[in-house]
N, C-alpha and C positions, 0 to 999 in steps of 0.2 A: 504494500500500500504506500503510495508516496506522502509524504509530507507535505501538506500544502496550504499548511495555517498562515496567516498573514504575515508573519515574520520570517518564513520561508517560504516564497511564493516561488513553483514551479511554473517557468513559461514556453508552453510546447506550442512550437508555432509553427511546424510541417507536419499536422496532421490534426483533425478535426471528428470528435467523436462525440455521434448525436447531437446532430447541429443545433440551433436554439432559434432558427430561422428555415427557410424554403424559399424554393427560387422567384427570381423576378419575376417572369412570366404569371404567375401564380396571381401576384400584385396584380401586375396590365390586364389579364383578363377581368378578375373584379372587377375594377375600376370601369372598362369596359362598359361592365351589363349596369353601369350606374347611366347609361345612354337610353333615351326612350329610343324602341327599335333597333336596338345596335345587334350586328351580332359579332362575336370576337373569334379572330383570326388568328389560329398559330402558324406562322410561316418556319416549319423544321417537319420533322418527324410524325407519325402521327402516335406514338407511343408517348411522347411530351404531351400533347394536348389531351391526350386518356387521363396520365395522372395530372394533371391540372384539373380537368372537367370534375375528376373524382376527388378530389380533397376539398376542393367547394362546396361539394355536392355531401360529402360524408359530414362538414361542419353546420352547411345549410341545410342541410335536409331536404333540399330542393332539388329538383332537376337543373342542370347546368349548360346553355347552349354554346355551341363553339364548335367552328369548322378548322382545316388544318390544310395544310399545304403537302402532305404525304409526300414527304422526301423520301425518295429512293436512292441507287448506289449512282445514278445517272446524276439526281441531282447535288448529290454531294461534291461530285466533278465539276460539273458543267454549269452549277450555280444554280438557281431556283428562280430564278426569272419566269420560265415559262411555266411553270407551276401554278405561281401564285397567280399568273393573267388569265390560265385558263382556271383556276379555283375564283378567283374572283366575278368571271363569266358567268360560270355556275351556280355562284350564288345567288346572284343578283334575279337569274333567271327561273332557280327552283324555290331558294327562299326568300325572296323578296324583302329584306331587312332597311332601314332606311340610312343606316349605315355598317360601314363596315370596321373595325378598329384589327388593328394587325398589329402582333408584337413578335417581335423576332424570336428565336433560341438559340441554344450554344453553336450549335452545326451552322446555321445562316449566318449568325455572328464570324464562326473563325473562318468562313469560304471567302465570308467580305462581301455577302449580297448589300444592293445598289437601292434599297425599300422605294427611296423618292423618283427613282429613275422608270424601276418596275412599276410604281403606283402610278405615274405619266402618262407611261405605256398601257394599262388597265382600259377597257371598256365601262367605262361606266353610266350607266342612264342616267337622264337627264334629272334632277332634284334629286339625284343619290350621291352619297359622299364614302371615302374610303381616305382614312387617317392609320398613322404609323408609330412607336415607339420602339425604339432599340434596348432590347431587353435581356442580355446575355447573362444567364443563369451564375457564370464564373466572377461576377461582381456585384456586388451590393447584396439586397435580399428580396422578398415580395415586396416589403415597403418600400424599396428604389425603382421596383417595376410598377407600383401604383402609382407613382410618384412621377415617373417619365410617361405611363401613359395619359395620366388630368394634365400634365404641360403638352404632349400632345393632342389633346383638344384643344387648348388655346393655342396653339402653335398653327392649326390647318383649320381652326372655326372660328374662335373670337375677333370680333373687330368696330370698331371705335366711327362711326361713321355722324360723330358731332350731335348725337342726338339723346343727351344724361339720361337716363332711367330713373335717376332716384333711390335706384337698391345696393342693397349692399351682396355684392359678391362673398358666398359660406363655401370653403375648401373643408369635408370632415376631417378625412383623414380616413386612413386603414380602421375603419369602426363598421357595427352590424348597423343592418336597416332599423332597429331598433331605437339604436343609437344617433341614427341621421333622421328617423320623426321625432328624437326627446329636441334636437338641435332645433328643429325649424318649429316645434310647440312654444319654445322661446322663442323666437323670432316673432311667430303669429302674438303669441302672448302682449309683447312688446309694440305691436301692430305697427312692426318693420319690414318695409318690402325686399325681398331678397331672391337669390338666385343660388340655389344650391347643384354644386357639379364636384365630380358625378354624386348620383342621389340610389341607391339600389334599396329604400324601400319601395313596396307594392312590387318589384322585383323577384326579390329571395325572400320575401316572408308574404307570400300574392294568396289570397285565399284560392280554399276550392271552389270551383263554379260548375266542375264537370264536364269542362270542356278544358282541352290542351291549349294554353295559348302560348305560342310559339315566343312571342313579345310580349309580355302582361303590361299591365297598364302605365307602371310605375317608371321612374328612371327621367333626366333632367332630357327636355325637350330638345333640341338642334338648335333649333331658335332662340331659346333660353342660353346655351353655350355662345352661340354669335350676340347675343347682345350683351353679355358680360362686358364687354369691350368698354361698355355704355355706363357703367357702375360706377357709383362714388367712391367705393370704398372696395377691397377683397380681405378679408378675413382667411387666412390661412391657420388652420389648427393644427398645430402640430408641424415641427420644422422639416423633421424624416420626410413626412409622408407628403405635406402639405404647402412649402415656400417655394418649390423648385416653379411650380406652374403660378402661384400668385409672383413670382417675380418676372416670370414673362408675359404676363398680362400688364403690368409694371411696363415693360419694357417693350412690346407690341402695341399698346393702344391706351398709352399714359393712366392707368387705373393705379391710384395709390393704394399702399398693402402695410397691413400689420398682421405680424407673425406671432401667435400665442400658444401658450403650453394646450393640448387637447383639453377639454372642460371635463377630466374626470377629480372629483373633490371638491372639496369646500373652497379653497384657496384658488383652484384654474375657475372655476364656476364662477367665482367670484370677477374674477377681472375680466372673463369674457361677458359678462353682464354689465360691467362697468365699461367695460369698452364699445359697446353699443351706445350705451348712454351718453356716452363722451361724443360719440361720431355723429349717433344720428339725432341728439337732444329732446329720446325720447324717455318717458317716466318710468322706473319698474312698478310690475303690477303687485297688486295686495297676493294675487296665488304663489307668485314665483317668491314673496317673501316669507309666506305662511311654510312653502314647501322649503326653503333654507331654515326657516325655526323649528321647523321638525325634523330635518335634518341634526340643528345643532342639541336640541332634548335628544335626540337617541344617540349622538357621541356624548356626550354629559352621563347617560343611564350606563352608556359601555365604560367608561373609564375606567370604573375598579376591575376591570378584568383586560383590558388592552393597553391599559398604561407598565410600561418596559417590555411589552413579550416580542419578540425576536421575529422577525424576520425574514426568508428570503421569496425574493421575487426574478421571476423571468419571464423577457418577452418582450414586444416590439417594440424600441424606444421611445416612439411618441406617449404610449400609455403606459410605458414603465417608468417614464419620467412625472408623469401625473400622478401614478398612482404611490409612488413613493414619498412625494409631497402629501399624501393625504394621510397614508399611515403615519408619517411624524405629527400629521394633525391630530392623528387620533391619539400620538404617546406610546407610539408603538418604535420598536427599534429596528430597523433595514438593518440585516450583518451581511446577508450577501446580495447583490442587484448587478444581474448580468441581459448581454442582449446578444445575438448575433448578427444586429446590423452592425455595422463598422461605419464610426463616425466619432473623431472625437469629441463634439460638443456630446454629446450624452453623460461622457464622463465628468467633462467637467458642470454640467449641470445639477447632476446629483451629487458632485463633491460642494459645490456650493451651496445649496441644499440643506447636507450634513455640518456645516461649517456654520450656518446659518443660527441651527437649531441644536448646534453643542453636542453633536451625535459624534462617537467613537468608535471604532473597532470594525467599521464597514469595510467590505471587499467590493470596488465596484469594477467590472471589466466590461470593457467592448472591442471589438467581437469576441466572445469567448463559446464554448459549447457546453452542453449540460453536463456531461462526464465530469466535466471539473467541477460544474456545481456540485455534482454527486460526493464530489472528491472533498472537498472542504465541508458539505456536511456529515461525512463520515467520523468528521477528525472532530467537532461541536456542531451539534445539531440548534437546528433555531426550533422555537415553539409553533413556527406556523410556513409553510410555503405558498406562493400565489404562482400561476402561471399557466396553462397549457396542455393539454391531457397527457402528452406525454412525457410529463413528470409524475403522473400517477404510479411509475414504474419506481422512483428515487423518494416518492411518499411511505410506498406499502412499504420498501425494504426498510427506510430506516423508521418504520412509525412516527408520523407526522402526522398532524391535522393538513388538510389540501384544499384550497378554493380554488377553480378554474376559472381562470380568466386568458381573454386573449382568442390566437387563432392558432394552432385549431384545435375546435373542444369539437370529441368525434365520439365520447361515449355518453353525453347528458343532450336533453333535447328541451328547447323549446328555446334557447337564449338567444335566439335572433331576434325572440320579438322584444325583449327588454332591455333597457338600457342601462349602463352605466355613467351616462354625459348626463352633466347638469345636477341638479338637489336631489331629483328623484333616482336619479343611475346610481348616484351616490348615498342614499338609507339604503339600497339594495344591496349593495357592496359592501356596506355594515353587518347588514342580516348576514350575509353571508360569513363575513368572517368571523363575525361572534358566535354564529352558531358553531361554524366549526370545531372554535376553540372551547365552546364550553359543554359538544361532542365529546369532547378530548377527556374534558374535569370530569362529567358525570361517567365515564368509562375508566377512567382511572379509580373512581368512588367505588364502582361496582365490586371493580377487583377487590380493593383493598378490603371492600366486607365480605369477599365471597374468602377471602385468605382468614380473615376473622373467625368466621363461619366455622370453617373446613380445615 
């Protein structure tokens, strides 16, 4: 077993065990189906866009549409140009989508296919569109492929044709549909006009109606994307997932942008409501404060039982950097917070964070993998872990309490429709972890009287 408490920190950096991430593409496609009518394009393999469709599909619960560009040994040679013209034909012709989003993979990536060259060359019907993002698996993680595909919307849709809108441009971020209706509830709440892209409720949480719809209803309109251009304002949540595309909207059609932490907790909730307030000089409502005061009574009722208990968390940097600000809200202690996107502001944001609020003996890495999480809680365990289903594996061994949070949760059902953004994601988030941990006490009780007992 290695050593690998904080004063002897092991750093293996040619070789990655049980990543704490998945690849881009994964991101692009999401992002994607946050398009009304979009349908998502893999240009590689068709064995990439299986396991894509399927890991969506296992966390959503939904069926997941997406066509592919069935790279063969021909196209691996000779490049994938004619592939994608003739996949894009066929699209256009069998499913009739109102656009098309195309993200690259590893294999088109390292032949060097030409996407804007090929997309040129494309057939496309008239009031049909087909937009592009480079999405190579071997950098960044999903959150760099969501991330490069919402800047490709603004990149081939938005534009600024002198005529203000009045709204304010909403970027969520890698969050469920659940998550992206608690966001625009506050907006409506605030009776703020706005513009949310992409949007994948009514999407991947689309009722039964008993018929298949190939497109359901839900997802930011075309129209809506080209008039962003037109906005006062772009709200970017979350810098990972979220700045890349508000800063070229920035930069293609003069939209000024503010970058803020994802509104999961008291503290992000907080200034993304105040930063509305600040922009668009509108009031908050009596519900959205009712729902922060009940909020702050049930961190008040937890406090004797989550003031000092420990910590670790894993998962996508935008909402691990959120949600780590909210457990120091609640008096809780982070000992380990890791992510597998690579980027250094994360690190330094949770060391700031810690510094802030007088916290010690944290481990914070990025990119790092779960084996090394595993590793260091081998050597001291925390009271509680947050993160991803497939930590359920590094819970049972070392007995932990476990809350899933993040993507992707592939053994509990129903968390798409609910939120953790905003007051209300945020008592959810509480229930959750309290229960856990006081799972934990009345289990540990049991014993001790069934030893009493017996």
């Amino acid at each position: 077993m290695l050593d690998m408490t904080p004063k002897e920190h092991y750093d293996r950096k040619a070789l990655v065990i049980n990543p704490a991430k998945t690849c881009q593409p994964i991101g692009a496609m999401y992002a994607a189906l946050g398009i009304h009518g979009c349908l998502p394009h893999s240009h590689g393999s068709q064995g990439c866009c299986s396991f894509h469709r399927m890991q969506l599909t296992r966390h959503f619960k939904e069926p997941v549409m997406a066509s592919t560009s069935s790279f063969t040994e021909g196209a691996s040679v000779f490049g994938g140009g004619s592939n994608l013209k003739t996949a894009v034909k066929n699209i256009f012709a069998i499913y009739d989508p109102e656009i098309i989003a195309v993200h690259t993979t590893c294999l088109s990536e390292t032949i060097g296919d030409d996407l804007v060259t090929y997309i040129s060359q494309c057939e496309i019907p008239e009031g049909k569109y087909v937009i592009h993002a480079n999405t190579p698996s071997y950098v960044g993680s999903h959150i760099t492929g969501f991330s490069n595909m919402v800047k490709g919307m603004v990149t081939y849709l938005s534009q600024n044709i002198n005529e203000p809108n009045g709204k304010v441009n909403v970027i969520p971020g890698f969050v469920s549909p659940g998550d992206m209706r608690e966001i625009k509830r506050i907006m409506k709440a605030m009776d703020i006009p706005f513009i949310m892209m992409p949007d994948t409720s009514g999407v991947l949480d689309a009722p039964m109606t008993g018929t298949h719809e190939m497109y359901p209803a839900g997802g930011t309109k075309i129209d809506e994307i080209k008039d962003a251009g037109n906005s006062k304002l772009t709200m970017a949540l979350g810098s990972f997932s979220s700045e890349a595309a508000a800063a070229q909207l920035e930069k293609k059609c003069k939209v000024p942008m503010e970058v803020l932490t994802m509104p999961i907790g008291i503290e992000a909730t907080d200034r993304f409501v105040s930063s509305l307030v600040k922009n668009t000089g509108k009031e908050v409502p009596y519900e959205l404060e009712e729902e922060r005061g009940q909020l702050v009574d049930l961190m008040l009722d937890c406090h004797q039982y989550l003031y000092g208990t420990t910590v670790a968390i894993s998962g996508d940097p935008d909402t691990v950097i959120a949600l780590t600000e909210f457990t120091l809200s609640l008096g809780m202690q982070p000992k380990y917070i890791i992510t597998g996107t690579p980027g250094e502001v994360f690190s330094k944001e949770i060391k700031a964070m810690l510094e802030k609020t007088g916290a010690e003996g944290c481990i914070v890495k990025s990119p790092t993998d779960t084996f090394e999480l595993h590793q260091w809680l081998k050597n001291e365990k925390t009271d509680l872990i947050i993160g991803n289903s497939h930590l359920k594996h590094i819970a049972r061994a070392e007995d932990i309490p476990f809350v899933r949070f993040g993507f992707p949760i592939l053994d509990r059902y129903a968390h798409q429709y609910f939120p953790f953004t905003g007051y209300r994601g945020a008592i959810r988030l509480v229930e959750m972890i309290i229960n856990a941990i006081l799972d934990r006490k009345d289990r540990d009780a049991a014993e001790e009287d069934f030893e009493l007992v017996y």
